[in-house]
C-alpha positions in Angstrom: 194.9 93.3 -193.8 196.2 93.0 -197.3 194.3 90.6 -199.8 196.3 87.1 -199.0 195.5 87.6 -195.4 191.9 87.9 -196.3 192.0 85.4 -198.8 193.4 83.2 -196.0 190.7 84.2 -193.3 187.7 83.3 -195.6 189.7 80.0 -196.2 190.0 79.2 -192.7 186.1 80.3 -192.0 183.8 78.6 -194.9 187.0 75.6 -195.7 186.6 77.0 -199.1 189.4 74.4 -200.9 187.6 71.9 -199.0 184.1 73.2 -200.9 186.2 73.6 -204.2 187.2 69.7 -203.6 184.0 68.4 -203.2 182.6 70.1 -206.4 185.2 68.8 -208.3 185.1 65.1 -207.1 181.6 65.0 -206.7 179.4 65.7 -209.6 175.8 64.9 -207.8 176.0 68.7 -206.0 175.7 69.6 -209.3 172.0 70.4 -210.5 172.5 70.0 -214.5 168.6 71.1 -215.3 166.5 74.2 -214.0 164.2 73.0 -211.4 160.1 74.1 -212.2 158.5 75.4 -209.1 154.8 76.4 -209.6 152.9 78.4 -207.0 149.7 77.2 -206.0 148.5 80.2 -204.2 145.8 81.1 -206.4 144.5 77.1 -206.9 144.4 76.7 -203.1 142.8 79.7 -202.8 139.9 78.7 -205.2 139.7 75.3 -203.2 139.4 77.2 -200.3 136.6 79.3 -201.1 134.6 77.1 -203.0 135.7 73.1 -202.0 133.8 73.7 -198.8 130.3 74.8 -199.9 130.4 71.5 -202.6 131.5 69.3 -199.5 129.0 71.0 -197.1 126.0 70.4 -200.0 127.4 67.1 -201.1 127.0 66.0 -197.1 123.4 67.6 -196.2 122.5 66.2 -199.7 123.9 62.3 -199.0 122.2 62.3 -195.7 118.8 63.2 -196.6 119.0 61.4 -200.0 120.2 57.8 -198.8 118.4 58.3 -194.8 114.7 59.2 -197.3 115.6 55.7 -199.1 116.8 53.7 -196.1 113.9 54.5 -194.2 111.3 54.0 -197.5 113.0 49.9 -197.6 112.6 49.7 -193.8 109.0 51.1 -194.0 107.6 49.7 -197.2 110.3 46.6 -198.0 111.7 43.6 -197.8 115.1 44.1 -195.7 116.0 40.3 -196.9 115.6 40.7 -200.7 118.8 40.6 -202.8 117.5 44.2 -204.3 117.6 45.5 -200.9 120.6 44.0 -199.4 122.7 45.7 -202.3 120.7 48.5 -201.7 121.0 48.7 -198.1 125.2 48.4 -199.1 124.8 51.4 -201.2 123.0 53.6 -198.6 125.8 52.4 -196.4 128.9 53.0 -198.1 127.4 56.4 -199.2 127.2 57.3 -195.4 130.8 56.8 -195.0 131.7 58.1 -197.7 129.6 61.6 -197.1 130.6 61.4 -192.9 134.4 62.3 -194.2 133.4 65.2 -196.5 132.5 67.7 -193.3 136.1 67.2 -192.1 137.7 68.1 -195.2 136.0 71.0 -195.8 137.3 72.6 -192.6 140.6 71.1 -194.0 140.4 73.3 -196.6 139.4 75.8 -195.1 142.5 76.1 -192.5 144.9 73.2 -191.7 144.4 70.0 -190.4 142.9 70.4 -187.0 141.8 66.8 -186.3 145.2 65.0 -185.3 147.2 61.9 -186.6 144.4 59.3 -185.9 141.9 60.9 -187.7 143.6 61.8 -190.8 144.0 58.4 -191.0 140.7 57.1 -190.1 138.8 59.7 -192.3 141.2 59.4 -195.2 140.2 55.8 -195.5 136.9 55.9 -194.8 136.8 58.3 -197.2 138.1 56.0 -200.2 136.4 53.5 -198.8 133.2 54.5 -198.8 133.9 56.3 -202.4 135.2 53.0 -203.9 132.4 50.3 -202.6 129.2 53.1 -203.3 130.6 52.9 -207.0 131.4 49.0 -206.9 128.0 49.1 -205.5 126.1 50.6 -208.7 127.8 47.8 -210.6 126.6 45.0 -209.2 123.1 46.5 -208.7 123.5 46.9 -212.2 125.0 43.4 -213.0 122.1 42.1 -210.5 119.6 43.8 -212.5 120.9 42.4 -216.0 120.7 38.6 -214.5 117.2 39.9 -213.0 116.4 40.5 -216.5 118.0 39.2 -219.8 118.4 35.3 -217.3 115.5 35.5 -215.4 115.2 32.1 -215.5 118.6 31.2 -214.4 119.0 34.0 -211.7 115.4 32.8 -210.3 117.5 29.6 -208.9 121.0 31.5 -208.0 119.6 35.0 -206.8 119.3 34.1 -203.2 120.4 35.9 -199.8 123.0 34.1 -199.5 124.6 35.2 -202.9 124.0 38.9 -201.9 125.7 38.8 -198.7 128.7 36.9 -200.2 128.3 39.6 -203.4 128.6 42.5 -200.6 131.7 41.2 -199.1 133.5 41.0 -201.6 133.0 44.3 -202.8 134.0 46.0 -199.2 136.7 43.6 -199.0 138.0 45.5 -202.6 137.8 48.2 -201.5 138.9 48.0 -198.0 142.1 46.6 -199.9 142.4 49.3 -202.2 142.6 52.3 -199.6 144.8 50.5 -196.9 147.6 52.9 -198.3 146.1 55.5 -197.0 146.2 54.3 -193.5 149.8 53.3 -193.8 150.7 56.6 -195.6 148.6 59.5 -194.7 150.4 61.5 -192.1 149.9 64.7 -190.4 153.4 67.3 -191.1 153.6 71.2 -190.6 153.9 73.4 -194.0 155.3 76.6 -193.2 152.8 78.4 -195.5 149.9 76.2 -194.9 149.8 75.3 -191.4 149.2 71.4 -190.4 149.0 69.0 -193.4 146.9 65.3 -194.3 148.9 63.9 -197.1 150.9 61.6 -197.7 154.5 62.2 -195.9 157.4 61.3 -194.4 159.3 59.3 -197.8 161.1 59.8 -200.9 159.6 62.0 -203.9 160.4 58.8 -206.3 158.1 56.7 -203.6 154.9 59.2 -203.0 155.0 59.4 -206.8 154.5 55.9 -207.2 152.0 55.7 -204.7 150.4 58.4 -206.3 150.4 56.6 -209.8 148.8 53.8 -208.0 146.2 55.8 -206.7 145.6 57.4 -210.4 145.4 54.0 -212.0 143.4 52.0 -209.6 141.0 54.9 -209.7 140.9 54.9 -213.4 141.0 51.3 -214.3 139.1 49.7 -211.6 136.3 51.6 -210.3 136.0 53.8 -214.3 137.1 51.7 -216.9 135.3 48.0 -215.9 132.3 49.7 -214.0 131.9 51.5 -217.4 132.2 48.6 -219.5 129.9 46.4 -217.3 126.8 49.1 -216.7 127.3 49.8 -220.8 127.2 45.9 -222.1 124.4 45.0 -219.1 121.9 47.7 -219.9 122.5 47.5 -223.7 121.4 43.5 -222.9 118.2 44.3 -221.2 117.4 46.9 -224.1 118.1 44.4 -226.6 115.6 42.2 -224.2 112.9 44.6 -223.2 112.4 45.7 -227.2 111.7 41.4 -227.8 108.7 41.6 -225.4 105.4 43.1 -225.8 106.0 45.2 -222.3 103.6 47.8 -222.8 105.9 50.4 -221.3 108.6 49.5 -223.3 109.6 53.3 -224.1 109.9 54.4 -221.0 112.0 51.8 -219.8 114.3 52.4 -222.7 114.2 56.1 -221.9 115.1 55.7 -217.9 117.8 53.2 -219.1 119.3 55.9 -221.3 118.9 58.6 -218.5 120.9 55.9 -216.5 123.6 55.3 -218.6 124.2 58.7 -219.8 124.0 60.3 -216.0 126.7 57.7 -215.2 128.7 58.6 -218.2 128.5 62.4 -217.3 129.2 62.6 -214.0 132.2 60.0 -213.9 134.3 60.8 -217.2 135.6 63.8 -216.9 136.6 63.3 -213.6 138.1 60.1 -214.5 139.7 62.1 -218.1 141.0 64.4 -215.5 142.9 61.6 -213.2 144.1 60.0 -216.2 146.2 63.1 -217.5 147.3 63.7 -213.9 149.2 59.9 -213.8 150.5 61.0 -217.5 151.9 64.4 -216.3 153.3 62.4 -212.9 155.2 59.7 -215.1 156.4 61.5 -217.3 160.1 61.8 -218.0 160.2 65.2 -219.7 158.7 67.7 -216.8 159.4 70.4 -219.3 156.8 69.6 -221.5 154.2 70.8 -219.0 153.9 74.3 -218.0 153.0 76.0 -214.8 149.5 77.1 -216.6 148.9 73.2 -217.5 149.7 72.1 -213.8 147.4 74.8 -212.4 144.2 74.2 -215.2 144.3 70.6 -214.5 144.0 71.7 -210.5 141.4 73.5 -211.3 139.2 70.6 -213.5 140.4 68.1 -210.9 138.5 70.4 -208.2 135.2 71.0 -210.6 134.4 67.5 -211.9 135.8 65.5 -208.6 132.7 67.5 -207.2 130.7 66.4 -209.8 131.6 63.0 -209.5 131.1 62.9 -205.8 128.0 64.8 -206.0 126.4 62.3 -208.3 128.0 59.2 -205.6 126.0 60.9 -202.6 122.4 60.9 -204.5 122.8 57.9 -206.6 120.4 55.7 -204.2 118.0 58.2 -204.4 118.5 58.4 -208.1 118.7 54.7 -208.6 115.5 54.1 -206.9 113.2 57.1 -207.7 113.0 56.4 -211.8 111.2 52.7 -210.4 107.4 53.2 -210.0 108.1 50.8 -207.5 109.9 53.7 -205.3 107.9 56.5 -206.4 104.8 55.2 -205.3 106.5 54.3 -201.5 107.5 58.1 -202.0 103.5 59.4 -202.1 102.3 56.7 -200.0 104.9 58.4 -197.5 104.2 61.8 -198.4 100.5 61.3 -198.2 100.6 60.2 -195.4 102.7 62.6 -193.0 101.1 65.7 -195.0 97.5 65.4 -195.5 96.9 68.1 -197.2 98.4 66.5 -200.0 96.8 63.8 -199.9 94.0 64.9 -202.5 97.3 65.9 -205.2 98.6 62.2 -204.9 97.1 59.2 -206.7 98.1 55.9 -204.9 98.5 53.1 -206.6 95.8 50.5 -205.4 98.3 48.0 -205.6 100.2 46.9 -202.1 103.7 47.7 -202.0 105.4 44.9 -200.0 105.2 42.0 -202.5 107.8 42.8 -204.6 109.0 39.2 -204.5 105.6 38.7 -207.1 106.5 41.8 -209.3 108.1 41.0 -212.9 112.0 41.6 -213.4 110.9 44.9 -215.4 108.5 46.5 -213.0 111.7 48.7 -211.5 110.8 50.2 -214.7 
């Protein structure tokens, strides 16, 4: 065969000229930029190894923390108080939010075992539950600040009735806010990593945006406004408490700061972290961020998400333990079931169930 009759056979096989033609009258086969692709062995393999144990703690720690406090209000409380019914939501949304971390840390662990239905039902009861418990702080916050700095005012509009409607319209904000993950969330095979829960099955240009969404929502509406509104409400009932002649004026200032700066710890740099995420997603120069950046910011989304969760599991427990209120249900309790503690606890003399007489400051 001499080299036109082979020229002509590899023409006839792969339609060469008709390849030739379509790269010349066609430019979009042509890729004009080098295309970045980043392994994420090594990230995986750190959420692999670690992600588990923080989900595994985060769970045993949520269930204990929030069941100890639901079963303190049902034994020593109120259930119809507004206090309680926000705290009651807390403890709630907590538990929903904790029952999704045991299936994603087998997630992490292999693939996606569970099937379609429950990716979806888990991934949204997952946001769910993470959204409202931190919509939840707020307006026990918020409820505290009219509690407090309008006691007057609040005496008259701080009824059940206002709670319930309250608690609504936080799960119905947040129910609203993690419908795309029951829409999107979809169960695909990775050749490398076995069965998948993520968001599948559209364009690159769409999951980004959704993606964006997700980054924003998270950063604007359950950081940036639950930050402002526990920051200008416990500054107010500082500025209020230090006008009064409250005895224990400086340790209610103290516990407020604990407050304010446990909130501010936990839920920033997770929240720093989410926000450079959306930057590095809509940004129109991918250049400008290297393999090494992509795989540091995995790695701080991994640490302080944890952190941030962590601190959403115990926060009733938190939230309720600084109060002396709490704290004495805690070693009436304790005394109690272990008697041979008994002579190590001082009880307050005081009964326990008439927190409906108790000034706005006794949480205190």
């Amino acid at each position: 065969i001499n080299d036109q009759d082979m020229y002509d056979l590899f023409n006839e096989l792969f339609d060469i000229n008709d390849i030739n033609d379509t790269n010349t009258t066609d430019p979009s086969y042509v890729v004009s930029r080098t295309v970045k692709l980043c392994s994420k062995m090594v990230v995986n393999k750190f959420g692999a190894r670690f992600i588990p144990i923080f989900y595994y703690v985060n769970f045993l720690l949520s269930y204990l923390g929030n069941g100890l406090v639901l079963f303190i209000i049902y034994k020593y409380e109120k259930l119809h108080t507004v206090t309680n019914i926000f705290l009651l939501n807390l403890v709630l949304s907590n538990f929903l939010f904790a029952i999704s971390l045991p299936f994603w840390a087998t997630y992490h662990l292999s693939e996606w075992i569970f099937g379609m239905a429950l990716c979806k039902m888990v991934s949204s009861a997952y946001f769910i539950g993470f959204y409202s418990s931190i919509l939840f702080l707020t307006l026990m916050t918020f409820d505290r600040y009219l509690a407090v700095v309008h006691a007057v005012a609040a005496a008259k509009s701080r009824k059940k009735a206002y709670a319930i409607i309250a608690s609504v319209i936080v799960w119905g904000i947040s129910i609203v806010a993690s419908v795309k993950e029951l829409v999107l969330r979809n169960v695909w095979e990775d050749q490398i990593n076995g069965l998948m829960c993520e968001v599948s099955g559209y364009s690159d240009s769409t999951m980004d945006h959704w993606e964006l969404v997700t980054y924003y929502q998270q950063f604007l509406l359950f950081f940036l406004l639950p930050l402002f509104m526990v920051m200008y409400c416990y500054i107010s009932i500082t500025v209020r408490i230090m006008s009064t002649r409250m005895k224990e004026k400086c340790r209610a200032i103290k516990l407020i700061f604990v407050i304010i700066f446990t909130f501010f710890a936990c839920w920033t740099p997770y929240n720093i972290v989410i926000l450079l995420k959306a930057l590095q997603i809509s940004s129109t120069s991918k250049d400008d961020y290297t393999c090494s950046d992509m795989e540091h910011l995995d790695y701080a989304l991994y640490v302080t998400r944890n952190i941030a969760y962590l601190y959403c599991c115990i926060s009733p427990v938190f939230y309720t333990f600084v109060g002396k209120k709490f704290q004495s249900h805690f070693r009436r309790l304790v005394a109690k079931n272990i008697p041979c503690l008994k002579r190590h606890i001082s009880l307050s003399s005081q009964s326990t169930r008439t927190t409906s007489q108790r000034t706005p400051y006794s949480d205190y």
